[in-house]
Structure formats: structure tokens, C-alpha cells
N, C-alpha and C positions, 0 to 999 in steps of 0.2 A: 461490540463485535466479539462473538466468539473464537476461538481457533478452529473449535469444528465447522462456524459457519466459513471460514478461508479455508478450510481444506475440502469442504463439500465445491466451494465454487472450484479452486484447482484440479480439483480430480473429476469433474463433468459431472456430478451429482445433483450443484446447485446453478441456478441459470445464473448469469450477468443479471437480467432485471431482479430474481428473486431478492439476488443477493444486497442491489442498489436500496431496494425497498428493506430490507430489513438491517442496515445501519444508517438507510435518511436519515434519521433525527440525528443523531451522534455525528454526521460531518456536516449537516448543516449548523448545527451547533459550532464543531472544528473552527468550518469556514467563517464564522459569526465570529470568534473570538481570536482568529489570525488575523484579522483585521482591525482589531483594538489595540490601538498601544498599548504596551505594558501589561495585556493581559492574559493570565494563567488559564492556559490551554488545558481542559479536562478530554485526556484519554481512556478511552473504556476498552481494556482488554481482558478478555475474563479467557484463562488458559485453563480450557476445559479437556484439550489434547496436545500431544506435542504436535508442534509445524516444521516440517518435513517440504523445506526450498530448494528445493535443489533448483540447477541452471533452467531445464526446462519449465517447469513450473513459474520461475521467478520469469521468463520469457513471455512465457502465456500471459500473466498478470500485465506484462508493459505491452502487447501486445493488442488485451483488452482495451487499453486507453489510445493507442495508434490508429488501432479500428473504428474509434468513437462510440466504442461499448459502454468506458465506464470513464467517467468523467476524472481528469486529471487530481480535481480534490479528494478524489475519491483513493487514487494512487498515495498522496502523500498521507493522507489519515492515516492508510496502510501500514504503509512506512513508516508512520511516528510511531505505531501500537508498536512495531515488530521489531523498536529499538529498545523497546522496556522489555521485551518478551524473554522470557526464564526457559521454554517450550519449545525452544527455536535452534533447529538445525540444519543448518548451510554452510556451505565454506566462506573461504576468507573474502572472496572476491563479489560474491550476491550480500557481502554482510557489508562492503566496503559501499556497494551499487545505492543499498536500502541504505546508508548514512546521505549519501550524497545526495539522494531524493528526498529525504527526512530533512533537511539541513538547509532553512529559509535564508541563511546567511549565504550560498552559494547560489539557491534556484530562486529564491525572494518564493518560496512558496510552492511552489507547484513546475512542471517540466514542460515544455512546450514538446508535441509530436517529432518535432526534428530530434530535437536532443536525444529524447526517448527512443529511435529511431537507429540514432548513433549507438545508443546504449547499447541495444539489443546485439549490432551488428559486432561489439564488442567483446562479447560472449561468448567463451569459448567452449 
């Protein structure tokens, strides 16, 4: 995944499907080796621009996955890239949301609609 391709999809440039279809391999990959014990999760984030999260944006993205746009794996890939990410401007609070969505030890992986739901409505 690139930054330009997450900032095309947040800013309505890039469709949901475009977007699905052009990191499939990379989170079926993900989802393939979240599911292995003990094995080392290869993240592709290639920060070709800065990412500019703000609240809205970060809403839309959990908003996509509420609506059944974009498949919850699809959310936490996101969020695994966006913890390594060097390019990445948000405040404290979307940075605290992207851990906790990133963080299998809390979600066992991925965020059920409700949760997400919750999240959103958290959002100030």
C-alpha cells in the first residue's frame, strides 16, 4: 500500500473497490500470516506522501467498514501500516483509536461493527 493510494481513497479520488483490489494481495497475505502462530507479519507501506488523518477522514475510513464497503481485515492492515508510518499526521487521539485497532492483543485482530460503531460515535 501506498500513502498516495490512502489518501486518494480518503479524499474521493479513489473508489472502495479500486482501492480493495489494489492491496488484495498484501492483506490476504496479512490475513494468511495473522493466523499463524509465531509468524512474522510482512507490512508494505511505501510513504510516497504524507498522511494527513485527521478526525473526519479517520471516520470515513471506520465508516467504510460499518457500511460493508471495506472488509474489517482490510481496516486493521490499515492500521498496522499507519503504526510504522514516518508520514503520518493526526492528533493524539485518531493515533491512540489506530493503536487500538492495530493491537490483536485487545481486538484478537480485527473490530466487530459494533465496536467500530462505538468508536466512531467517540469522536469528537
Amino acid at each position: 500500500m501506498t500513502s498516495r493510494e490512502l489518501n486518494k481513497l480518503l479524499d474521493d479520488k479513489f473508489t472502495v473497490d479500486n482501492f480493495k483490489a489494489t492491496i488484495a494481495d498484501e492483506v490476504e497475505n496479512y490475513g494468511r500470516l495473522m493466523n499463524k502462530k509465531g509468524s512474522t507479519i510482512d507490512l508494505r507501506l511505501y510513504e510516497d506522501e504524507e498522511i494527513t488523518l485527521d478526525k473526519p477522514k479517520f471516520k470515513k475510513l471506520l465508516d467504510f467498514v460499518i457500511a460493508g464497503r471495506l472488509p474489517n481485515i482490510y481496516l486493521a492492515y490499515i492500521c498496522d501500516c499507519l503504526t510504522l508510518a514516518d508520514k503520518l499526521t493526526t492528533d493524539k487521539e485518531t493515533k491512540d483509536l489506530i493503536r487500538e485497532i492495530s493491537d490483536p492483543e485487545i481486538n484478537g485482530g480485527y473490530m466487530d461493527k459494533e465496536t467500530l460503531t462505538d468508536m466512531v460515535s467517540r469522536i469528537n
